[in-house]
C-alpha positions in Angstrom: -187.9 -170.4 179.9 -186.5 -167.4 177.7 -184.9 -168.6 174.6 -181.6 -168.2 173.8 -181.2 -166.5 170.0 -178.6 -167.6 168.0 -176.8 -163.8 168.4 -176.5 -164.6 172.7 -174.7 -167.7 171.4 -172.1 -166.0 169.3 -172.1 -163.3 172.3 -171.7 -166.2 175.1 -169.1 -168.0 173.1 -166.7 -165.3 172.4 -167.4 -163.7 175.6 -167.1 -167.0 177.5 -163.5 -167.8 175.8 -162.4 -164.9 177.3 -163.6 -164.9 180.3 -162.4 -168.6 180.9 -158.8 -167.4 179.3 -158.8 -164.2 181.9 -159.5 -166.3 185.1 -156.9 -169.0 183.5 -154.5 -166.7 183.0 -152.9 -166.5 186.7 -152.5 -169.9 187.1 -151.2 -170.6 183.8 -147.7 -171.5 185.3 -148.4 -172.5 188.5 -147.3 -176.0 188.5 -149.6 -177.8 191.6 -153.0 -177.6 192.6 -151.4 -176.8 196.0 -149.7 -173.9 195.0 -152.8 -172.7 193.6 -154.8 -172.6 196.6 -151.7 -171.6 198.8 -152.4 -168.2 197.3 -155.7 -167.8 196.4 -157.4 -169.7 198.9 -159.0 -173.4 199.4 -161.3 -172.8 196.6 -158.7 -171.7 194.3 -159.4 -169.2 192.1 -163.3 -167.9 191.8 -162.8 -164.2 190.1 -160.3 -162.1 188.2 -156.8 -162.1 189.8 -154.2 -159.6 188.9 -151.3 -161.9 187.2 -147.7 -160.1 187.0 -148.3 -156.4 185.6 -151.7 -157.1 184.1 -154.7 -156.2 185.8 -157.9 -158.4 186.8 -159.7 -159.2 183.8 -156.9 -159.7 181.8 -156.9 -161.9 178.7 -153.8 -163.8 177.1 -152.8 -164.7 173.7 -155.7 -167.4 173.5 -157.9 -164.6 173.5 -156.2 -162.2 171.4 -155.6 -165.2 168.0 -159.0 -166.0 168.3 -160.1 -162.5 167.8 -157.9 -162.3 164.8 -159.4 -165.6 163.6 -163.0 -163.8 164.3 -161.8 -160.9 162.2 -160.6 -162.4 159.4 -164.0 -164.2 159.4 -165.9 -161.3 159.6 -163.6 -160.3 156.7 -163.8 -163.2 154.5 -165.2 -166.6 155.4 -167.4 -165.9 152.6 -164.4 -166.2 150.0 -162.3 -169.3 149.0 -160.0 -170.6 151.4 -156.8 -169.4 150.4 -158.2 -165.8 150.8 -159.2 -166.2 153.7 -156.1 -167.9 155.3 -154.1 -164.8 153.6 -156.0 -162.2 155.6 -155.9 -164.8 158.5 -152.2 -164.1 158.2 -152.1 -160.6 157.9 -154.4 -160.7 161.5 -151.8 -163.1 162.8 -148.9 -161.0 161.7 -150.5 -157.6 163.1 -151.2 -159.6 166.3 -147.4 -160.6 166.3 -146.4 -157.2 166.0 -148.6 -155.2 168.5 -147.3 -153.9 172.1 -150.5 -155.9 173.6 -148.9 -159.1 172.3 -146.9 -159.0 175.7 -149.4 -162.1 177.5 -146.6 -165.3 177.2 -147.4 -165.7 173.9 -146.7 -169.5 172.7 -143.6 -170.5 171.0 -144.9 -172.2 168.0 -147.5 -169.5 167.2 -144.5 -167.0 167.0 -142.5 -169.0 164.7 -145.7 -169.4 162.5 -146.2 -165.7 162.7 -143.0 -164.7 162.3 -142.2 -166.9 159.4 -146.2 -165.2 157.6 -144.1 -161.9 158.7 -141.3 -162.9 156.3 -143.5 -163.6 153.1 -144.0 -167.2 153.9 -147.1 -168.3 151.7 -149.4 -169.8 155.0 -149.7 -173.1 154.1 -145.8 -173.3 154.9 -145.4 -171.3 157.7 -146.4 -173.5 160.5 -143.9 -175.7 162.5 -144.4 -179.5 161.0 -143.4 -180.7 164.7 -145.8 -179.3 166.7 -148.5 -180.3 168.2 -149.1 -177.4 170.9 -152.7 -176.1 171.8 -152.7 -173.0 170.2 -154.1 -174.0 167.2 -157.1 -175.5 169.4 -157.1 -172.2 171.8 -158.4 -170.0 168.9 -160.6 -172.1 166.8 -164.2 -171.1 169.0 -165.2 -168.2 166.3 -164.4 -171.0 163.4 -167.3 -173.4 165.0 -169.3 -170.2 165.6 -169.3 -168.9 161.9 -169.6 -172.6 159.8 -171.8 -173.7 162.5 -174.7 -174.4 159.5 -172.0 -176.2 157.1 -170.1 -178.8 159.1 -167.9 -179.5 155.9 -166.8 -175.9 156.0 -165.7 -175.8 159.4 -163.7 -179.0 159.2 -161.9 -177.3 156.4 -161.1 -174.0 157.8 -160.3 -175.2 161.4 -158.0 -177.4 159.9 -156.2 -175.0 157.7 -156.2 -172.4 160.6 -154.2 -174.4 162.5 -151.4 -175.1 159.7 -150.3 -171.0 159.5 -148.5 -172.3 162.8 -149.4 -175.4 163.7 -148.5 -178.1 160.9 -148.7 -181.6 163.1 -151.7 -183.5 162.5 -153.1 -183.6 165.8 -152.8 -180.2 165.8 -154.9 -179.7 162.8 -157.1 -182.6 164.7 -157.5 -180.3 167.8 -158.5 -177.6 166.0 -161.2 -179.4 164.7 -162.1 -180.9 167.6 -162.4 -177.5 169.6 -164.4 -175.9 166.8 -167.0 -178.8 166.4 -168.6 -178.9 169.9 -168.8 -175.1 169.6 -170.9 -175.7 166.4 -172.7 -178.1 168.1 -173.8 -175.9 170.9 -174.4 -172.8 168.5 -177.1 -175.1 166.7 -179.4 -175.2 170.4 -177.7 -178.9 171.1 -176.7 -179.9 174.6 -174.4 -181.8 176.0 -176.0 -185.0 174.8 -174.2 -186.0 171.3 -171.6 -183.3 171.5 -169.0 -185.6 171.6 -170.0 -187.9 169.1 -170.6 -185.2 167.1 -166.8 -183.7 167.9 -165.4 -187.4 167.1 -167.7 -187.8 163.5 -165.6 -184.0 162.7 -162.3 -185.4 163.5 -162.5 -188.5 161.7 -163.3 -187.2 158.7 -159.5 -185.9 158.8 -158.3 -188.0 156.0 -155.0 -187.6 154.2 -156.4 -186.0 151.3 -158.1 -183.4 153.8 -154.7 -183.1 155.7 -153.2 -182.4 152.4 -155.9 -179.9 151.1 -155.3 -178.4 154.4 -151.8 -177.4 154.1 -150.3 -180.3 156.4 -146.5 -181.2 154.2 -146.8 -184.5 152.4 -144.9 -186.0 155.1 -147.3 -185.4 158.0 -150.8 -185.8 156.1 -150.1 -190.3 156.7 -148.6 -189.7 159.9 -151.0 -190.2 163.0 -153.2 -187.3 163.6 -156.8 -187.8 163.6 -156.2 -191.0 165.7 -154.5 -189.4 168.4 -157.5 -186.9 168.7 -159.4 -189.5 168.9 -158.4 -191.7 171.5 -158.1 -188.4 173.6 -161.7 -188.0 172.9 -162.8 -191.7 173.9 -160.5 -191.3 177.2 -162.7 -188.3 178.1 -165.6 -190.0 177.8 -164.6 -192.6 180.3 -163.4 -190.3 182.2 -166.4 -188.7 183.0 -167.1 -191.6 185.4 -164.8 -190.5 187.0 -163.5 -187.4 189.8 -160.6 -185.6 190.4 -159.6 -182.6 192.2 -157.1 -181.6 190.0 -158.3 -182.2 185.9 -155.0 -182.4 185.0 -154.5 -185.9 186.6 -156.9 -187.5 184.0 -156.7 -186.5 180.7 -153.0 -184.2 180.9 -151.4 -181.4 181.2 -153.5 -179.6 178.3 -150.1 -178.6 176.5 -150.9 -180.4 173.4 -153.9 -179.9 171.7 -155.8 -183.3 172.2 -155.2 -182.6 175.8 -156.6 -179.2 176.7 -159.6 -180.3 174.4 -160.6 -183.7 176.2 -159.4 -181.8 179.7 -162.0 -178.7 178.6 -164.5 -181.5 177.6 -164.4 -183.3 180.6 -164.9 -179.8 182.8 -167.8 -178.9 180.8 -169.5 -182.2 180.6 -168.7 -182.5 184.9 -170.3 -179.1 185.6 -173.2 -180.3 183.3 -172.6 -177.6 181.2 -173.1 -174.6 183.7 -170.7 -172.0 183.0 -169.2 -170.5 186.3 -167.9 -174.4 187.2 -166.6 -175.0 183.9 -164.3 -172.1 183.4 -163.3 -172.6 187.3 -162.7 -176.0 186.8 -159.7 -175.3 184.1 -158.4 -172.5 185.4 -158.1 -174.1 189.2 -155.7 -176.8 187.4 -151.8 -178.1 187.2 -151.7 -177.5 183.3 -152.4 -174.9 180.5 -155.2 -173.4 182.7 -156.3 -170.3 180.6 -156.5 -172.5 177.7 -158.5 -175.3 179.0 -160.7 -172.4 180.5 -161.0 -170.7 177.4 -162.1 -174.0 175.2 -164.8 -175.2 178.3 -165.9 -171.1 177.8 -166.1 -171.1 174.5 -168.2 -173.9 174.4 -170.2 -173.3 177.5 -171.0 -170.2 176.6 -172.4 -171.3 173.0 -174.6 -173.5 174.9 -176.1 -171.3 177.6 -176.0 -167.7 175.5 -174.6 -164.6 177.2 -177.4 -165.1 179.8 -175.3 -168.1 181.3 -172.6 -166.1 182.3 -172.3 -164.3 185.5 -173.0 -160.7 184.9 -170.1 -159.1 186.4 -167.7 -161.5 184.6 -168.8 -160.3 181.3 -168.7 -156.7 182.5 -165.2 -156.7 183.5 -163.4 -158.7 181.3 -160.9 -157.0 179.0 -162.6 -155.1 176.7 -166.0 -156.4 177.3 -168.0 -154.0 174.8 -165.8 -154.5 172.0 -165.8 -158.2 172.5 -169.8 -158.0 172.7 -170.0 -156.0 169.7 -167.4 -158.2 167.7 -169.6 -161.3 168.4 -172.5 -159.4 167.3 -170.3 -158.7 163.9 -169.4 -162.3 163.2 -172.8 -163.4 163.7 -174.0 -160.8 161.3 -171.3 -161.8 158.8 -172.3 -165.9 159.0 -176.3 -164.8 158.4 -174.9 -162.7 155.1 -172.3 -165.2 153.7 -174.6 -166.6 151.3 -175.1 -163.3 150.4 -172.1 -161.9 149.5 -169.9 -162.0 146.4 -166.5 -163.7 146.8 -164.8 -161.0 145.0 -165.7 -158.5 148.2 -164.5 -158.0 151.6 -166.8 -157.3 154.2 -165.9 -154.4 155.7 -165.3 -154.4 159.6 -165.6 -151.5 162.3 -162.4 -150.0 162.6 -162.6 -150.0 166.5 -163.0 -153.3 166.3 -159.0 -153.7 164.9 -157.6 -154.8 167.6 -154.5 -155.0 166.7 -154.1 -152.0 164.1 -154.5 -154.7 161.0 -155.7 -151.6 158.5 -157.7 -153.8 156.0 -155.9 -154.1 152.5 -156.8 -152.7 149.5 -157.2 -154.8 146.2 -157.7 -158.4 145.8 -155.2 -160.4 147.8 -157.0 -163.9 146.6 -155.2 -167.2 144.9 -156.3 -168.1 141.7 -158.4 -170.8 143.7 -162.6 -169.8 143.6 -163.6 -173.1 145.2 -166.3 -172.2 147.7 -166.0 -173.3 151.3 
């Protein structure tokens, strides 16, 4: 059996969220199963599909914030976290600003963005009410990048989330969409990954909500626990089958859902790749983002070598995706190395989204290390 290196793992992941987001994207609003195989056939979907004016192979706004979360990484996971939430912003705000952000984008992640647009410092931008997946759909690099310090990526994926997500199970989903990608990154299978996923989100405290950015007001209210019991429901879930994943475990418009719904498609296709990602996007709900999570993680677990070749040929942008997973699994082997007071500089063909990297030091007066 031919190993799979830590770099096919960052080049599955990201890869694999995409490709799971493109084949998602389609049948994102189609409402019934029923509908879905009206037009594309008893089996659903099974490849890239045009959807409205964008060609086969297109990705959506999952896609596209978790490349700016991979950037800002690449930029400056090494520094404290209040640096790198500010250049996670100014990723965010480019993102809400380019002519590609034309995909559906969600509600909440505008207002968040739009709100870091007008000088909002990030730990107030996001909306306190929300509890959408879009925090969740992004978080893949996050697991990828801390996946050696556990502590870390319970702290950034929960900050993430706040720049436009601030309800705790928001935060919570983040977290639980970045842990079983760590998981998988480490060589782990599917054995543990969920108590591993439920250790991360439990350790979601108040003080941690706070630290985090959640207000005052959310950090007590019910968070974690709601993640939680989404998790335990998709473990006894498993026993169970349903055409349609969205009759289970939800809709997958809130965070806890599309992460127990992309659990539950992983874990039923035994963590193959191809029947993961069609799993999600063949369903009633979010479909591109339950695809995208069950991708991300998949393809952590199986390395680029699990996917099907002409998937990750023709998926949008497919070299620059390759080569940005390459550079975000270069920047987690040098973190240790580099000084906090430096930015890692990043290909410029690789700015997706015309986000010019800024000149000076942008960082709090915070230094703690993540």
């Amino acid at each position: 059996m031919t190993q799979i290196t830590i770099e096919d793992r960052f080049r599955g992941s990201i890869l694999g969220l995409a490709i799971g987001d493109a084949l998602g994207h389609p049948t994102e609003f189609v409402s019934s199963l029923s509908a879905i195989r009206a037009r594309w056939g008893e089996a659903g979907v099974t490849d890239f599909q045009p959807s409205g004016r964008h060609p086969a192979g297109t990705f959506t706004d999952d896609t596209q914030m978790a490349l700016a979360v991979a950037r800002a990484l690449i930029r400056s996971g090494h520094r404290d976290l209040d640096t790198l939430m500010t250049v996670l912003g100014q990723e965010f705000v480019a993102w809400y600003r380019h002519p590609d952000n034309n995909r559906a984008p969600g509600g909440t992640c505008m207002s968040g963005c739009r709100n870091l647009a007008g000088g909002r410092p990030w730990r107030a931008a996001g909306v306190k009410g929300s509890k959408g997946c879009g925090a969740a759909m992004r978080a893949a690099p996050i697991g990828l990048y801390f996946q050696d310090d556990t502590a870390a990526m319970i702290r950034v994926a929960a900050a993430q989330s706040v720049l436009t997500h601030g309800h705790p199970t928001a935060v919570a989903s983040s977290v639980a969409a970045a842990a079983p990608v760590a998981w998988a990154a480490r060589g782990n299978g599917l054995s543990g990954m969920l108590d591993f996923t439920r250790e991360c989100v439990s350790q979601l405290t108040a003080n941690v909500l706070r630290e985090a950015g959640c207000a005052e007001e959310l950090a007590h209210q019910p968070g974690a626990e709601e993640m939680l019991a989404a998790l335990d429901s998709t473990r006894v879930m498993l026993g169970r089958e349903a055409e349609n994943v969205c009759d289970l475990l939800g809709e997958g418009w809130i965070g806890e859902e599309a992460v127990a719904t992309a659990l539950w498609c992983l874990h039923r296709a035994q963590g193959g790749f191809r029947e993961s990602v069609l799993r999600g996007a063949n369903s009633s709900g979010d479909s591109d983002s339950i695809a995208c999570i069950a991708g991300s993680i998949a393809g952590a677990m199986g390395g680029v070598g699990a996917i099907p070749p002409d998937w990750a040929r023709e998926v949008e942008k497919a070299t620059l995706l390759d080569r940005l997973a390459r550079e975000l699994q270069q920047a987690a082997l040098e973190r240790q190395q580099m000084r906090p007071d430096e930015e890692r500089p990043l290909d410029p063909e690789l700015d997706f989204f015309n986000c010019a990297a800024p000149r000076g030091n942008s960082a709090s007066t915070s230094r703690e290390p993540l």
